[in-house]
C-alpha positions in Angstrom: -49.8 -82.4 241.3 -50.5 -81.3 237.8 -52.8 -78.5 239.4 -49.3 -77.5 241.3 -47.1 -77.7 238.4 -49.7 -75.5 236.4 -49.2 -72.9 238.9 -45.8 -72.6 239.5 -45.3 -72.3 235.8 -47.9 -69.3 235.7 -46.5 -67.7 238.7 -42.7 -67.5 236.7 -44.0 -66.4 233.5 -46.3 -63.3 235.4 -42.8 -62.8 237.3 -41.1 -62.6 234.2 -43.3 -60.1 232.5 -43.8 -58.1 235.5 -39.6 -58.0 235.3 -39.5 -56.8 232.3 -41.9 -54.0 232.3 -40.1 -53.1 235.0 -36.8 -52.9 233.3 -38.1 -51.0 230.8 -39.9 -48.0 232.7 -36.1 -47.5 234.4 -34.5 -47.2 230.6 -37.2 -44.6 229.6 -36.6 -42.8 233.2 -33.1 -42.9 232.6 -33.2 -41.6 228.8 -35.4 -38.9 230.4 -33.4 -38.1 233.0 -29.9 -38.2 230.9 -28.6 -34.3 230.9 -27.6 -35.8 226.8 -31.1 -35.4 226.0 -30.8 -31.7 227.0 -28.9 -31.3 224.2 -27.0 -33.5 221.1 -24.0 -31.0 222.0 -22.1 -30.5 224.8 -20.5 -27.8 223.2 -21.4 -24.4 222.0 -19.6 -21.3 219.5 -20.6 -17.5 220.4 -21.9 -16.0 216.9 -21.5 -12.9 219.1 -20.1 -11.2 222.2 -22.3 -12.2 225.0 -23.0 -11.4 228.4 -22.2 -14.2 230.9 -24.3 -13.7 234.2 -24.3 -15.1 237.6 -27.4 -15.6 237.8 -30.2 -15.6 234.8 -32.2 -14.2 237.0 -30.1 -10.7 238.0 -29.1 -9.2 234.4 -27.1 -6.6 236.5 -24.7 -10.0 237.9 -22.6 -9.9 234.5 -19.4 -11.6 235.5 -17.5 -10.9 231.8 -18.4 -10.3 228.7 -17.2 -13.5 225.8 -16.1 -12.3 222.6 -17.9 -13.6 219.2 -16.3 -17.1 218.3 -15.7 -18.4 222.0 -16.3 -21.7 222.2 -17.9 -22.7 226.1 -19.1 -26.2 227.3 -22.5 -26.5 228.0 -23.6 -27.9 231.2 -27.1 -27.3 231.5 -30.0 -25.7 229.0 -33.5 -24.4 229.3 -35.8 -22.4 226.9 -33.4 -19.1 227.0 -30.7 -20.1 228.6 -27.5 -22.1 228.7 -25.3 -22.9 231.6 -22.1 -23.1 230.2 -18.3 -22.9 231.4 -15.5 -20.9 229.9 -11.9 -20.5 231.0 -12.5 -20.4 235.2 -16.2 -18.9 234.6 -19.4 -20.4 235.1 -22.8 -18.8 234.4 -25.5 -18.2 232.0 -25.9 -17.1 228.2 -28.7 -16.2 226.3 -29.6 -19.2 223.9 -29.9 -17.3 220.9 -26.0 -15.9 220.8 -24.7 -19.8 220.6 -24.7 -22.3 217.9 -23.8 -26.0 218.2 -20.4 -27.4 218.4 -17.0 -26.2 218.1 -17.2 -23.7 214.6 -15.8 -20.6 213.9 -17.9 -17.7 214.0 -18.5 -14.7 211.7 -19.1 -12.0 214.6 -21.9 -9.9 214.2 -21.1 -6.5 212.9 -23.2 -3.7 213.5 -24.1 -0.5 211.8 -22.1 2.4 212.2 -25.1 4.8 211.1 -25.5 6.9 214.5 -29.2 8.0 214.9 -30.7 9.3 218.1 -27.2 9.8 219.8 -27.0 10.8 223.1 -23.7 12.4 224.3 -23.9 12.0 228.3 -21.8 10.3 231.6 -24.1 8.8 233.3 -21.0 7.1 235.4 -17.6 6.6 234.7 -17.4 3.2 235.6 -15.3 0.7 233.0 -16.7 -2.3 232.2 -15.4 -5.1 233.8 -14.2 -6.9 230.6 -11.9 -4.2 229.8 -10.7 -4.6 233.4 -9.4 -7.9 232.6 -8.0 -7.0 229.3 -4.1 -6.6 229.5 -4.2 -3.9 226.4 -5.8 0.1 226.5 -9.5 0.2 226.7 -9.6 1.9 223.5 -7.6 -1.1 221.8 -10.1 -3.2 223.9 -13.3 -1.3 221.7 -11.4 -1.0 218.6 -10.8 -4.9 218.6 -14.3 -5.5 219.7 -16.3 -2.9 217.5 -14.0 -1.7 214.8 -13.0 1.8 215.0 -16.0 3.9 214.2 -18.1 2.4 216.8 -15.1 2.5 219.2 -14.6 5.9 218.8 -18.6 6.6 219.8 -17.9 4.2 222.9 -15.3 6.0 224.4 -17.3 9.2 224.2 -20.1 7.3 226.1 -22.6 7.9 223.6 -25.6 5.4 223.2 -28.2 5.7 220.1 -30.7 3.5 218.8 -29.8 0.2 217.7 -26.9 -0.5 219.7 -26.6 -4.0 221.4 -26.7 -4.2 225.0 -23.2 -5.5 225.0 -22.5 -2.2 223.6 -24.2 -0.3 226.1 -22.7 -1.7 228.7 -19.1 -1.3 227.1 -19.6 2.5 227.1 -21.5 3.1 230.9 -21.3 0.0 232.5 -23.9 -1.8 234.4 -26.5 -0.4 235.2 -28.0 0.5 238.4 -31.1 -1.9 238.0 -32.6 -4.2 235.9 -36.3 -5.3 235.3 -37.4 -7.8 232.7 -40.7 -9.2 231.2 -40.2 -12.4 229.3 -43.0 -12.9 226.4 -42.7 -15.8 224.4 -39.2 -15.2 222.5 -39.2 -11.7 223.5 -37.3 -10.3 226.3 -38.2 -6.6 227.1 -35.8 -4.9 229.7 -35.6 -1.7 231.6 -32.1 -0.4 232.9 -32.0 2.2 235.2 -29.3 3.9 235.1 -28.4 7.0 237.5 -30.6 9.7 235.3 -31.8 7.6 232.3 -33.6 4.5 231.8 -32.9 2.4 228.6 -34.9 0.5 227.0 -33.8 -2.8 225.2 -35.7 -5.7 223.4 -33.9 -8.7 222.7 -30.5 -7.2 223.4 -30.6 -4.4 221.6 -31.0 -0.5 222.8 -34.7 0.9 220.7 -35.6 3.9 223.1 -34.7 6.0 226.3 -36.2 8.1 228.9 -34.4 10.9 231.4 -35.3 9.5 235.0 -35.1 11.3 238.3 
């Protein structure tokens, strides 16, 4: 009897342990699997207009272009990406244009030294953000950009420097787009009707006449 009693007890207190490890393998599955751990924010400020794609993997699926300061949700993250929403849009922005939270911004201002400029029309297409804006397109630029870079927009000029954002505000999107991730270097290739531009980390550093 004793011999039974011994048992039962041992039996209960294996149960019990077995329980418990149990019970704690599902919290650390469940703290690995909780989208929070993705990220302490679930929101995110624009230090600088950004291109919101369809798909991260098709730069040429640009769906609008989100002025510095925007503040989007973020719904999913990886190593250069976020999946956010803004207004009615869903897609993806690069990692590096957002920081955490709900702030305000200082957008980015770039140079308005012009080297390397290239007056050309490679097409006459208008982007699609200036599409949806209800003012001029050169009201659009000059709100954007400032004047003086503005001014080199609407002339569809492209030089050295410029950030793809710009580049796509003065010939639209290109034809193609190929892309070699390295590390924390992107290095892309749009081909355009008769030029391919080159541009590392969102920003324009050579081009090449393409036939």
């Amino acid at each position: 009897m004793r011999k039974f009693i011994l048992y039962c007890f041992l039996s209960s207190l294996i149960f019990s342990v077995q329980a418990q490890n149990n019970a704690e393998k599902v919290l650390e599955d469940l703290e690995k699997n909780n989208p929070a751990a993705l990220s302490d924010q679930n929101q995110a400020t624009l230090k600088l207009a950004s291109r919101l794609f369809g798909d991260k993997n098709n730069l040429a699926s640009v769906i609008v272009i989100l002025p510095a300061g925007s503040v989007v949700d973020i719904l999913d993250i990886d190593s250069t990406y976020l999946y956010v929403s803004y207004e009615n849009y869903e897609g993806y922005i690069s990692r590096n244009h957002a920081m955490a939270g709900n702030v305000t911004a200082v957008p980015d201002h770039t140079t308005n030294q012009y080297n390397n400029v290239q007056q050309t029309q490679p097409q006459s297409t208008i982007p699609s953000s200036a599409e949806k804006s209800q003012t001029t397109r050169k009201t659009y630029l000059e709100n954007k950009y400032g004047y003086d870079i503005a001014s080199e927009l609407l002339k569809m000029k492209i030089w050295k420097g410029m950030t793809a954002d710009m580049v796509l505000d003065s010939w639209g999107n290109p034809r193609e787009i190929n892309r070699v991730i390295s590390g924390n270097d992107i290095k892309e290739e749009w081909l355009y009707n008769t030029s391919l531009l080159y541009i590392e980390n969102d920003v324009l550093v050579n081009w090449q006449i393409h036939r």
